[in-house]
C-alpha positions in Angstrom: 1.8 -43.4 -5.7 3.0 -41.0 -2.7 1.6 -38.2 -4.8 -1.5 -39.8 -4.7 -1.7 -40.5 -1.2 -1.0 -37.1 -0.6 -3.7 -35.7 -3.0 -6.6 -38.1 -0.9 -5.1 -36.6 2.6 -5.1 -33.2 1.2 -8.7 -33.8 0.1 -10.2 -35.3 3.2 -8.7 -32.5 5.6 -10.7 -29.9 3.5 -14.0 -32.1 3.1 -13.3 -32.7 7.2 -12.8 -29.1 7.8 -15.9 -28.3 5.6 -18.2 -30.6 7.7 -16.6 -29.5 11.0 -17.8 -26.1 9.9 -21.1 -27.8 9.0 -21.6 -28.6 12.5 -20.4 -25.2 14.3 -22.9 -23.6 11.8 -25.8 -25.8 13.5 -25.6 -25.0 16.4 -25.3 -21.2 15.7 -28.5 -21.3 13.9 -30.5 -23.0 16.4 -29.1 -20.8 19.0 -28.9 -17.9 17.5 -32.5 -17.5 15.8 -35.3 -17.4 18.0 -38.0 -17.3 15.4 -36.8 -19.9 12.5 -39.1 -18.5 9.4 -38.1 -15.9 6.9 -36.3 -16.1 3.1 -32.8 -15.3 5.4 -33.2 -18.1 7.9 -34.1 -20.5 5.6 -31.4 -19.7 2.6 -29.0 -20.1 5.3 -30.1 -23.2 6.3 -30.4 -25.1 3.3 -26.9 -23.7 2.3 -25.4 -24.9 5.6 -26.9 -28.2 4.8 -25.4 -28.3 1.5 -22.2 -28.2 2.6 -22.9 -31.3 4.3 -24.2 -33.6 1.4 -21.6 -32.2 -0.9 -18.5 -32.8 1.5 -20.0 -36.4 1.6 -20.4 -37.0 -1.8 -17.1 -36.3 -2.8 -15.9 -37.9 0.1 -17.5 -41.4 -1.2 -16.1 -40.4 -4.7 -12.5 -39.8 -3.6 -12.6 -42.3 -1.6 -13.5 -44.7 -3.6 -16.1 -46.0 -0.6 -18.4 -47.1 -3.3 -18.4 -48.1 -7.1 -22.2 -47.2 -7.4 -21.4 -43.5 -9.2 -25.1 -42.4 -9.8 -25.1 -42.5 -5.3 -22.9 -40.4 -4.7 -23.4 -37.8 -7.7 -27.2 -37.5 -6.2 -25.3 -36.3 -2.6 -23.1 -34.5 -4.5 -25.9 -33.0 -6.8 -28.0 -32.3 -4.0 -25.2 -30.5 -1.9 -23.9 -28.6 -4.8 -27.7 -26.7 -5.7 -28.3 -26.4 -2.1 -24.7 -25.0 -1.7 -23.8 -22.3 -4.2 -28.0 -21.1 -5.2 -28.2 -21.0 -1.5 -25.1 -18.8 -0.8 -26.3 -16.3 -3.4 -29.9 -16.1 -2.0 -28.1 -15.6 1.4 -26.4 -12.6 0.1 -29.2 -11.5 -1.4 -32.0 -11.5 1.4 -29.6 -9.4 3.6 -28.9 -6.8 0.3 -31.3 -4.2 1.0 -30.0 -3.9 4.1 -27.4 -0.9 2.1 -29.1 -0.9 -1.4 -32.7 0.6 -1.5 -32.9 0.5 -5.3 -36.3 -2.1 -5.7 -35.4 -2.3 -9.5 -31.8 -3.3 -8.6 -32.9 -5.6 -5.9 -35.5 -7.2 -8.5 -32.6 -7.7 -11.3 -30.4 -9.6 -9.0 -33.0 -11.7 -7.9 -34.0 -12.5 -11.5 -30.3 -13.4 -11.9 -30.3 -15.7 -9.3 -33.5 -17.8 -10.6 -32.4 -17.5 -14.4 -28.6 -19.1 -13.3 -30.1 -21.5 -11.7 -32.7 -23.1 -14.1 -29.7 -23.0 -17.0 -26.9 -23.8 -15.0 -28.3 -26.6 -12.7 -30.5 -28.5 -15.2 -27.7 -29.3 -17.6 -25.3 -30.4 -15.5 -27.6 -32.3 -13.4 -28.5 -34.5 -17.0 -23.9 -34.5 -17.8 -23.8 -35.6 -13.8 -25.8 -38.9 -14.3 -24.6 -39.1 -17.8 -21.2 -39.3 -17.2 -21.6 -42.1 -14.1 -23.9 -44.0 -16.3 -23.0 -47.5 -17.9 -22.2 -45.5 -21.6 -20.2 -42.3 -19.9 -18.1 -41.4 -23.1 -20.3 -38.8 -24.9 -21.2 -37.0 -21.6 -17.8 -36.5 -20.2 -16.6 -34.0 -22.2 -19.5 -31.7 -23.2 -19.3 -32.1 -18.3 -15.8 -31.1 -18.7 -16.6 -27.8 -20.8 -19.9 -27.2 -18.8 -18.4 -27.5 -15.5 -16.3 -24.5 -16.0 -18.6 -22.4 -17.2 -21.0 -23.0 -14.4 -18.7 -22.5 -11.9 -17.6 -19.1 -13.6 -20.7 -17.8 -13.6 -21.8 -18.9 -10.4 -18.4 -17.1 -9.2 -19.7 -14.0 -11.1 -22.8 -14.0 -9.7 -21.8 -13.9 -6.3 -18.8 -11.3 -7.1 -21.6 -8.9 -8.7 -23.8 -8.9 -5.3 -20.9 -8.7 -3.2 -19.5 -5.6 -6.2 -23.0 -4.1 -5.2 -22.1 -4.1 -1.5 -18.9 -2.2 -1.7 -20.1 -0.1 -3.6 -22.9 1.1 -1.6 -21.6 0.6 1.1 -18.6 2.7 0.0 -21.0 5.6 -0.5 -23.1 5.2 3.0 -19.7 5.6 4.5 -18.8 8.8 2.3 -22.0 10.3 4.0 -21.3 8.6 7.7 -18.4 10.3 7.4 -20.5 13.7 7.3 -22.0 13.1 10.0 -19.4 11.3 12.5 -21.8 8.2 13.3 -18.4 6.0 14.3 -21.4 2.9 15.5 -23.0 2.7 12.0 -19.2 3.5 10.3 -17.8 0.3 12.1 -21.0 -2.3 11.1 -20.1 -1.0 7.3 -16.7 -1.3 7.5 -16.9 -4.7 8.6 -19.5 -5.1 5.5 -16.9 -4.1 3.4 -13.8 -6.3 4.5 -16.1 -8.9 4.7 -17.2 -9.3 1.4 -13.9 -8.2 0.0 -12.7 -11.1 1.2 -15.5 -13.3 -0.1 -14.6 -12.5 -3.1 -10.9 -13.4 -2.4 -11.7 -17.0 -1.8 -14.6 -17.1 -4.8 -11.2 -16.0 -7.0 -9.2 -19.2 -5.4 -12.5 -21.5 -6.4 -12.2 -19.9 -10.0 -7.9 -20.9 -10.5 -8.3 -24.0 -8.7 -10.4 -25.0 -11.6 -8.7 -23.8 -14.5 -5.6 -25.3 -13.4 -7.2 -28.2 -14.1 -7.0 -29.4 -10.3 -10.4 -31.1 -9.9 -9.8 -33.5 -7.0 -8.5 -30.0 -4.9 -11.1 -28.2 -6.5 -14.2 -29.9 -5.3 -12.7 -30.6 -1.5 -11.7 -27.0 -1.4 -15.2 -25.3 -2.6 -17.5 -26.5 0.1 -14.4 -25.5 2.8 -14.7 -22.3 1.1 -18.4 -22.0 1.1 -18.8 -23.2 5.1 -16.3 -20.4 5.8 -18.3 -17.8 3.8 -21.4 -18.5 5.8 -19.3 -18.2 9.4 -19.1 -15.0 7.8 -22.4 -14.0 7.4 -22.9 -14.6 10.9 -20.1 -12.3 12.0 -22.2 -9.6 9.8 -25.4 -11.0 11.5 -24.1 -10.2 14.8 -22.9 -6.9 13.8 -26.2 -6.4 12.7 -27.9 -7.1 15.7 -25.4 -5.4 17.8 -26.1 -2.0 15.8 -30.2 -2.9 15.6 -30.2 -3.4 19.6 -28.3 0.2 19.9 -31.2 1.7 17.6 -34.0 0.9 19.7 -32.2 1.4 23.2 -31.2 4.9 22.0 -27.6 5.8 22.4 -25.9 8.9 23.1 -27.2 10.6 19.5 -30.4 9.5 19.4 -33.7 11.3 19.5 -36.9 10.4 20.7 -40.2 10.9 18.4 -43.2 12.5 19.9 -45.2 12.8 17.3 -48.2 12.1 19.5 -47.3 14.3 22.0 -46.8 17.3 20.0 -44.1 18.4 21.9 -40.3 17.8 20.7 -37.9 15.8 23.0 -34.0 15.8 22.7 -32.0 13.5 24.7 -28.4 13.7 26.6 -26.1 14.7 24.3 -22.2 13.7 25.1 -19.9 16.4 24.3 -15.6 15.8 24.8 -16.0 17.5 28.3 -19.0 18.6 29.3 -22.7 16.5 29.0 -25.7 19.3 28.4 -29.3 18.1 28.9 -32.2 19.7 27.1 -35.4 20.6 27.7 -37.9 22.1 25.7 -39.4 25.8 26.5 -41.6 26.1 23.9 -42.5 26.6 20.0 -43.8 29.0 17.7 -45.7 28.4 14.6 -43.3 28.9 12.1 -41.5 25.5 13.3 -38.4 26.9 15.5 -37.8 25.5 18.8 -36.6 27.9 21.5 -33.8 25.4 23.9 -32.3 26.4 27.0 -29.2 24.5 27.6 -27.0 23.9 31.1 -24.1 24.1 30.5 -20.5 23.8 32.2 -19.2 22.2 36.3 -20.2 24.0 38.8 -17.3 25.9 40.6 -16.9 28.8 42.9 -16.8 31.4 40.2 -19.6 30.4 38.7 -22.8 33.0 37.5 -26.1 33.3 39.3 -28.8 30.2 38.7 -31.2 32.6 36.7 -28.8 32.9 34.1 -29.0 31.1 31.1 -27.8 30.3 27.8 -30.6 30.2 24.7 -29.8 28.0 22.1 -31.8 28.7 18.4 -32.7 24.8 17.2 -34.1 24.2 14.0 -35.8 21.0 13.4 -36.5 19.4 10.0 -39.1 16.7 9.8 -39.3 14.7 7.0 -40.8 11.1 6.1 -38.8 8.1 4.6 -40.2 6.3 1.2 -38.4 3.7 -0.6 -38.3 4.6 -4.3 -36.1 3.2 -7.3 -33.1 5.3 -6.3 -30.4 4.0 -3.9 -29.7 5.4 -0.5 -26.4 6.3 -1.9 -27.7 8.0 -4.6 -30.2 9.5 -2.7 -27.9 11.5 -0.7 -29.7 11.3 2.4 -28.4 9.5 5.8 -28.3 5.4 6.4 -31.7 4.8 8.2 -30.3 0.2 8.2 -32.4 -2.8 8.5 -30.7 -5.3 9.8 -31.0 -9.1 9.6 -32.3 -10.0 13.0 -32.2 -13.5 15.4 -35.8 -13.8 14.3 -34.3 -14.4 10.8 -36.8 -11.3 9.4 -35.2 -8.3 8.4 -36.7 -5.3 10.3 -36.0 -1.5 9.7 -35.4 1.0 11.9 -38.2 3.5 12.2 -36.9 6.4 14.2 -40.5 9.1 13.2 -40.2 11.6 11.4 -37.1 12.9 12.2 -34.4 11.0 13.2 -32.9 7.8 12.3 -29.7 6.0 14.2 -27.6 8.5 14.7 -30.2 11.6 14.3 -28.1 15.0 13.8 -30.3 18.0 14.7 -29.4 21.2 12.4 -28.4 23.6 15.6 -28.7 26.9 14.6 -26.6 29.8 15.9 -26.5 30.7 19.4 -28.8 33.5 20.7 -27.0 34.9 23.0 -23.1 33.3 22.1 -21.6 34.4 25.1 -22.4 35.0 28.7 -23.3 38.1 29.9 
């Protein structure tokens, strides 16, 4: 008997922890996103609200509040679908954020509908089976079914988070290339983050073939509430690195296309801060800079000297195609999940992206004279 008092405290601190979570989540939505439409919003929401009717159906059920089973297996039913097909849509609407591949993109979303018509269906039907007033030829075929559902579901989600380590694991291989430390920090957060989703999908998975159900199904919806806190942590990263983008920071270019002229910003060096301004251009495409450079101090040369700097400029144009950015080879231009709940790219013209690397050439004139 003590164990079994103990099992129904364990059980209600997770569901309790799982709705507290419920209720932080709330408010962070409907603070957080200023414009409440889009597939990321709304996946989020229905999955935060899962979490709610599931922790209260198994709640009822543990708790033996009420004998009438076919009431609380529709909260638990409706939690559940809401719950763990929510979570993966989550993960999905925010994928192309690091994985460009449409055909890629396409196939995962196909995964997600196809689990979820042969997955839910039948246990929905072994669900109502098993609570109705002739339960014995339903409860095993649920017993056998349950586990396999919940291993695939597991796999689903471990495959989309497998898809962003990997990519991101080769955006950072090219970060690295070009010392962009902002856009390096957002993906490594990317990365822990969903290596450790996939830590607590793996507790989910040995929680149930241990044969622990009551644990089981008070510990899943703790663990799904805490995956979605984590979401927003990558949301806010996100936004953090999306704001940067438009403000321009100290590597960024401006476009002027319509101008026709080409302007480079501040650029921050260890010691010294050189500003550029444009002399003039040829037609072959070379740009002609003279750069300031060094503090002023008593030995320093006459004003009419000047150092010329040979830039070369590469302009180029951006179009999604069935290869991955990774495989693509070319720099991380993100889109990142914004408040609005839309995800928005970051167009930086036709040459430059968030951290924008101009190719200098060599120096015309290396030293002074």
């Amino acid at each position: 008997m003590a164990d079994f008092t103990v099992l129904k405290v364990v059980v209600v601190v997770f569901l309790s922890v799982a709705i507290y979570n419920f209720l932080e989540l709330n408010v962070q939505i409907f603070t957080t996103f200023k414009r409440r439409n889009g597939l990321y919003f709304w996946s989020f929401t229905i999955a935060t609200w899962g979490i709610l009717f599931n922790s209260i159906g198994y709640l009822l059920k543990h708790l033996e509040v009420t004998k009438e089973g076919n009431i609380y297996a529709t909260i638990i039913l409706i939690g559940w679908c809401s719950m763990v097909s929510g979570q993966s849509v989550v993960l999905y609407s925010r994928l192309h954020i690091v994985m460009h591949n449409t055909a890629r993109l396409r196939a995962v979303l196909i995964m997600i509908i196809i689990n979820a018509i042969w997955l839910h269906i039948p246990i929905i039907v072994l669900v109502y089976g098993a609570n109705s007033n002739n339960p014995g030829p339903f409860e095993g075929p649920y017993s056998i079914y349950e586990k396999i559902q919940l291993t695939v579901f597991i796999v689903q989600e471990l495959i989309i988070s497998g898809l962003y380590v990997y990519e991101t694991v080769n955006l950072l291989k090219l970060e690295s290339t070009i010392g962009n430390n902002g856009t390096r920090k957002v993906l490594y957060h990317l990365l822990y983050v969903n290596v450790l989703v996939m830590l607590l999908d793996f507790s989910i998975v040995g929680l149930e073939f241990a044969n622990l159900y009551e644990i089981q199904t008070a510990w899943k919806p703790l663990v799904y509430s805490v995956k979605l806190k984590l979401e927003f942590s990558i949301l806010n990263r996100l936004v953090e690195l999306t704001r940067t983008a438009r403000s321009g920071d100290s590597r960024s270019y401006s476009n002027t296309v319509n101008t026709g002229g080409l302007a480079l910003g501040t650029i921050k060096g260890n010691n010294t801060t050189h500003r550029s301004v444009v002399c003039g251009a040829d037609r072959t495409g070379e740009w002609e800079v003279h750069v300031g450079s060094g503090k002023r101090n008593s030995n320093a040369l006459p004003a009419t000297v000047v150092k010329t700097t040979e830039v070369k400029i590469q302009s180029h144009s951006r179009r999604r195609s069935d290869a991955s950015l990774a495989e693509s080879k070319t720099e991380i231009l993100p889109e990142a999940a914004t408040p609005d709940g839309i995800a928005h790219e970051i167009e930086r013209g036709s040459a430059s992206s968030v951290s924008s690397d101009v190719g200098y050439g060599k120096y015309a004139n290396p030293a002074w004279h």
